[in-house]
C-alpha positions as CSV (number, residue, x, y, z in Angstrom):
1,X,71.6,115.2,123.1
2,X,72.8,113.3,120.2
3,X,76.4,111.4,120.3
4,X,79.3,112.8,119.0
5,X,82.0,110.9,116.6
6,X,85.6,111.8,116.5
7,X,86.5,111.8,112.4
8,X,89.2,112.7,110.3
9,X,88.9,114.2,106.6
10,X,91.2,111.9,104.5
11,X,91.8,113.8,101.5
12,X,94.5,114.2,98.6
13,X,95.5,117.5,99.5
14,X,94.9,120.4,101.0
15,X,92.6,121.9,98.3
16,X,90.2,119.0,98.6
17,X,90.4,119.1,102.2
18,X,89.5,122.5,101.9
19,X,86.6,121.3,99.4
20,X,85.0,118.9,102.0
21,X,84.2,122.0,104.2
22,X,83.0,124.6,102.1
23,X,80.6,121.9,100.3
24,X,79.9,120.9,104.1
25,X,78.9,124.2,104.7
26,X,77.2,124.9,101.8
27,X,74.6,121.4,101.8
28,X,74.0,122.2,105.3
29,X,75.0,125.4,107.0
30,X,73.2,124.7,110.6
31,X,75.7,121.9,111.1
32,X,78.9,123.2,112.4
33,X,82.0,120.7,112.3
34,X,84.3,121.5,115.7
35,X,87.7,121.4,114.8
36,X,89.6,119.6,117.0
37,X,93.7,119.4,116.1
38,X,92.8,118.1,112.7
39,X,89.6,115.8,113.9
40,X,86.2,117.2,113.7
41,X,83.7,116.7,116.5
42,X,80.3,115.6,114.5
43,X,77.1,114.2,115.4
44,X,76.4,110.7,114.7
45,X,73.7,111.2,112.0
46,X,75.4,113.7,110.4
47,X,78.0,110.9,109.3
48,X,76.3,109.4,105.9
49,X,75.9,113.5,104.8
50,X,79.2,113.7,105.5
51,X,80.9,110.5,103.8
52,X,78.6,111.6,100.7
53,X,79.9,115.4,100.6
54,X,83.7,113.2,101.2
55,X,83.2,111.1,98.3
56,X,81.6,114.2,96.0
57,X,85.0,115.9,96.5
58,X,87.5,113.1,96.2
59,X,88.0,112.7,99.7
60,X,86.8,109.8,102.6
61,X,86.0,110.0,106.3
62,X,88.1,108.2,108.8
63,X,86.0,107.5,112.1
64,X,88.9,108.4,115.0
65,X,89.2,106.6,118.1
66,X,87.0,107.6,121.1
67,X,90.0,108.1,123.7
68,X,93.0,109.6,121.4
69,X,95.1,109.1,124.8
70,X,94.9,105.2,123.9
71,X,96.0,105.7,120.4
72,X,99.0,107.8,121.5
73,X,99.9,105.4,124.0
74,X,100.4,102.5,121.4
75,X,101.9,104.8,118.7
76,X,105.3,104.6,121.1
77,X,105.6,101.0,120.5
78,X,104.1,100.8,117.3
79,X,105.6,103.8,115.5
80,X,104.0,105.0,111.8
81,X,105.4,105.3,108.7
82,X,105.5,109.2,109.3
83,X,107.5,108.6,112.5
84,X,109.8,106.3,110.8
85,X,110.6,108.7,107.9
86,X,111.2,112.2,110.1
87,X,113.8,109.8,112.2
88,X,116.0,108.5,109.3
């Protein structure tokens, strides 16, 4: 069994989001992305495919961090930009 990568689809907007999945699906439809609340679940050599169909539709791939519990943790000391803009 292959290992599995955490990513994120970093796109402009929504529609080119959207673009990175049907041209996902369309270069290779036996390859299933798992959504996971806005990650995707993908096998390790799937990841240059991936990063080319990204780049074909404006778009990159941002590899996520294997234990999201971690990241969460330090995002209450370290807030982000997003944070800092809802609480103004």
């Amino acid at each position: 069994m292959s290992q599995r990568l955490r990513i994120e689809i970093k796109a402009r907007d929504e529609f080119w989001q959207k673009a990175v999945l049907i041209e996902w699906e369309y270069r290779h439809p036996d390859w299933k992305l798992t959504s996971d609340d806005g990650w995707y679940l993908i096998d390790t050599e799937w990841l240059a495919s991936l990063k080319e169909v990204a780049t074909d539709c404006n778009s990159t791939i941002v590899i996520g961090p294997r234990d999201p519990g971690r990241r969460s943790m330090f995002q209450k000391f370290m807030p982000t930009r997003d944070s800092e803009t809802i609480n103004r």
